[in-house]
N, C-alpha and C positions, 0 to 999 in steps of 0.2 A: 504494500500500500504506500509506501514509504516513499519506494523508488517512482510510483506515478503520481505522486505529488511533486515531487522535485522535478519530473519530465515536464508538468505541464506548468509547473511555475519557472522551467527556462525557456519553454513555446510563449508562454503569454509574456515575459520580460522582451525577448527577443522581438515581438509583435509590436509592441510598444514603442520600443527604439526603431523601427523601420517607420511607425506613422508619425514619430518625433523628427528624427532625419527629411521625411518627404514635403511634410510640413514649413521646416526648417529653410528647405532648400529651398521650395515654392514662395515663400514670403523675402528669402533673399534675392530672387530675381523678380520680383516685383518692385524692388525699393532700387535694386542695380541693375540694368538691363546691360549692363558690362558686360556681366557675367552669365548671361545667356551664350550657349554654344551653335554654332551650326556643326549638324554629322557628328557631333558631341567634341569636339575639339579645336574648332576656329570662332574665336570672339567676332561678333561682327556689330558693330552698330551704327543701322542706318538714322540720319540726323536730316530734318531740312534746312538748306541753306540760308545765312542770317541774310536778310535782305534789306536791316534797317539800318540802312549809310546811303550814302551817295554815293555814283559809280560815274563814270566818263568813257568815253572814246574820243582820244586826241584833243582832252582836252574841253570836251564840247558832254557837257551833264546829260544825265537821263533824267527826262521828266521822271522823276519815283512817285510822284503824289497822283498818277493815271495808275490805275488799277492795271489798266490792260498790259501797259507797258512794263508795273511789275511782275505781273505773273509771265507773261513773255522773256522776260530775264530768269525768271525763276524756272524755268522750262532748263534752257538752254544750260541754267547753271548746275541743275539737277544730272541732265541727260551727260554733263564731261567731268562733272565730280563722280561718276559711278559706272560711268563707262574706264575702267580698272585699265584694259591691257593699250588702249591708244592714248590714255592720257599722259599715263607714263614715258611710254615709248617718246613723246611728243617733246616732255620736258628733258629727257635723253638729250633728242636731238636737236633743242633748241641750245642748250650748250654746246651744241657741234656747229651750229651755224649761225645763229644771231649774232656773234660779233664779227661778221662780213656781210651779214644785213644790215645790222642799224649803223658803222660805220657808210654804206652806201647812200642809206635815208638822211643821215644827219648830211652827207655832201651835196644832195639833193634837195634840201631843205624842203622832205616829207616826214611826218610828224611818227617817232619810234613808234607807238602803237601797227601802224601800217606792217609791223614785222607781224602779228598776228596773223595778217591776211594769208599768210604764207603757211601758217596752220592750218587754215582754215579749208585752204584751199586745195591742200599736198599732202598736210600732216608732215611736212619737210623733207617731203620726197620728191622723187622725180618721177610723178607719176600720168597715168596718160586715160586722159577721159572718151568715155564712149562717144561723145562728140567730136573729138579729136585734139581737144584744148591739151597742153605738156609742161612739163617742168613744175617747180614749186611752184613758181605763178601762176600756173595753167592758162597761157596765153596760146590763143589761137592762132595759125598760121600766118592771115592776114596785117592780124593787128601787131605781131612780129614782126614782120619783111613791113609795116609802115614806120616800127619803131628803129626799125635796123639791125634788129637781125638776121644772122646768115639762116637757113634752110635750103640742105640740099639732099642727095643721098648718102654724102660721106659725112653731111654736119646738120648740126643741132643746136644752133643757140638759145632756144628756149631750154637746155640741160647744160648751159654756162652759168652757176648760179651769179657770178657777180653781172655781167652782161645783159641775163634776164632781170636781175633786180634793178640796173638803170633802167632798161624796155618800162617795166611795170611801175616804176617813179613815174616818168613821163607822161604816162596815158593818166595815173592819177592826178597828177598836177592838172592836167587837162580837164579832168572831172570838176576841180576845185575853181577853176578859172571858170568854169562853166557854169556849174551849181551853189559856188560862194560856201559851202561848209563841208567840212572834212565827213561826217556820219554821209551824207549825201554823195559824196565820190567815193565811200564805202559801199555803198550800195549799187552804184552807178558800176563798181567795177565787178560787181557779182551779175547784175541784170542785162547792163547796156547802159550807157549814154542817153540813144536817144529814146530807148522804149520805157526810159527812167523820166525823162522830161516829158515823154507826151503822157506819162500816166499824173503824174504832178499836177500836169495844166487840167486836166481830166476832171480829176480830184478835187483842184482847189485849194490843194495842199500846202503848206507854207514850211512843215518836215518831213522829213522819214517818217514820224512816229504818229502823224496824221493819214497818210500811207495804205491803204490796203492794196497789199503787192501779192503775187505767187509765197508758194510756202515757202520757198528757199529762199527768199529774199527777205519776207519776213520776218525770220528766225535771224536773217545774216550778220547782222549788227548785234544783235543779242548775243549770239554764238561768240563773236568776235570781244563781247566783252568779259563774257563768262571763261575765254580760253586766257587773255590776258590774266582775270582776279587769279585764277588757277596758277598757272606757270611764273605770276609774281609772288604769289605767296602761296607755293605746295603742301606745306604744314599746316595750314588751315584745310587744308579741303583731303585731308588723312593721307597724302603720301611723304613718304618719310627718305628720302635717299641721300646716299652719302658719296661725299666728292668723287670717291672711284665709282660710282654707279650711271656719272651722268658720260657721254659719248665725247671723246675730246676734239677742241678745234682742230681743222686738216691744214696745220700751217709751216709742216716740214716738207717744204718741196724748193726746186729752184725754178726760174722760166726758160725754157728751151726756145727761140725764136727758128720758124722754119718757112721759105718760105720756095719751097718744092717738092715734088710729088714722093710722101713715103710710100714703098709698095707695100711694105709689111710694118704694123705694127709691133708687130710680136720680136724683129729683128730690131727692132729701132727700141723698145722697151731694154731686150739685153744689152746692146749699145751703151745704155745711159745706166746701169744698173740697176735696174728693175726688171717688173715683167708684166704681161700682158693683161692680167687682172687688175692690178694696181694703176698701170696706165690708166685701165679703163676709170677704175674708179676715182683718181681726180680729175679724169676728163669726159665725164658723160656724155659730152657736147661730141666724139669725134664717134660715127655713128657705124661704121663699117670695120673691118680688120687691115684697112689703107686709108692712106690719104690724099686722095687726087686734089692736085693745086696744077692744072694748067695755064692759071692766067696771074703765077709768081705771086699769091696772095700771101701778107707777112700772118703766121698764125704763131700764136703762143701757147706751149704746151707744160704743163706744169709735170715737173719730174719728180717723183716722192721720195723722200728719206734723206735728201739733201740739205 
């Protein structure tokens, strides 16, 4: 009798401590959602973003006191704070290149925010849209060969980054001459020019943010400003990296001036001590495995590890 009194007073002790424990545990994640797990071992806590401050692009404020125009921020600033794998990536590579962007905008005297666009645009790639727009800037062929750059079979200077980021100053100054404020040649250079002014006149519009544009253009400015808050201050919006995590400037090279026909790349790589990968990769612009120059044009080739 003895021994099943003692069985059932370690079953009912034991009973006790698992409803004390569950209890325990349920009232500590209520009071700290810290400590709620995903898959039972990654902390995760989603937060929404603080949106009482004032925000700018180049300078130039967001009505905050329009509802519409905050939660259109709030959108955009939701969708790149939690979009995890391109955010990062983004601020990677904004240490690989914004300091041969904004030295080009400050020469140009277009306002440093404008390095966003190249986010926005590329994610700071050199990448190639179903319309056929290229490069971090994603300029079109047209509006290329007007700004001057070269397009041929063997070259690409829409994948010159310093070359295409003078092209895409240009055509936005253009904007700014034209529309008188910076958010507005921001939008002008995602839409168009002129299908940005005939909607304006349309409108009645006196900004952007009076505006009802396509969804891409809608969002564009918002986007642009929510990537900015981001990649200025990472630590706020939960990514955390450290100096060896962000992608280094590409600034050990020398310039090669050439100004005739290479027939092989890959010879002309060993030549200089390198080799045909690395070629390629600080010269995206040279677009085949030669270089035809029949008409002595001087080209600059940048050589890596020099």
């Amino acid at each position: 009798m003895k021994k099943y009194i003692h069985f059932y007073t370690l079953a009912l002790a034991s009973f006790l401590t698992i409803i004390i424990f569950v209890a325990s545990s349920k009232q500590d994640q209520g009071n700290n959602p810290q400590k709620i797990a995903v898959n039972g071992n990654i902390p995760q806590v989603i937060k929404s973003v603080d949106l009482n401050r004032s925000f700018d692009f180049a300078g130039e404020q967001l009505p905050m006191d329009n509802f519409d125009v905050k939660e259109r921020l709030d959108r955009e600033l939701s969708v790149n704070t939690y979009w995890h794998s391109n955010t990062i990536l983004s601020i990677k590579n904004a240490n690989k290149y914004f300091p041969v962007i904004e030295k080009i905008l400050a020469e140009e005297g277009v306002p440093e925010d404008f390095k966003y666009v190249a986010v926005a645009e590329s994610s700071l790639r050199n990448a190639v849209s179903p319309a056929g727009a290229r490069g971090f800037w994603q300029i079109m062929a047209p509006t290329a060969r007007e700004y001057g750059l070269e397009i041929n079979d063997d070259v690409d200077e829409r994948y010159h980054l310093e070359k295409a980021t003078v092209a895409a100053c240009k055509l936005i100054k253009s904007y700014y001459k034209r529309f008188g404020d910076w958010t507005l040649a921001a939008a002008a250079y995602n839409v168009g020019g002129n299908k940005l002014s005939r909607l304006k006149k349309e409108q009645r519009a006196d900004s952007y943010y009076e505006m009802n544009l396509n969804q891409e253009t809608s969002r564009y400015i918002f986007r642009l400003v929510a990537i900015k808050e981001i990649l200025s201050h990472p630590n706020d919006f939960g990514f955390y990296l450290e100096p060896d995590d962000l992608y280094q400037p590409m600034d050990n090279f020398k310039i090669v001036k050439v100004d005739s026909t290479i027939p092989n790349l890959g010879d002309f790589a060993k030549d200089h001590d390198t080799n045909y990968r690395m070629l390629k990769v600080y010269n995206p612009w040279m677009l085949d495995a030669n270089l035809s120059n029949s008409k002595g044009k001087v080209y600059e080739i940048k050589i890596p590890g020099s």
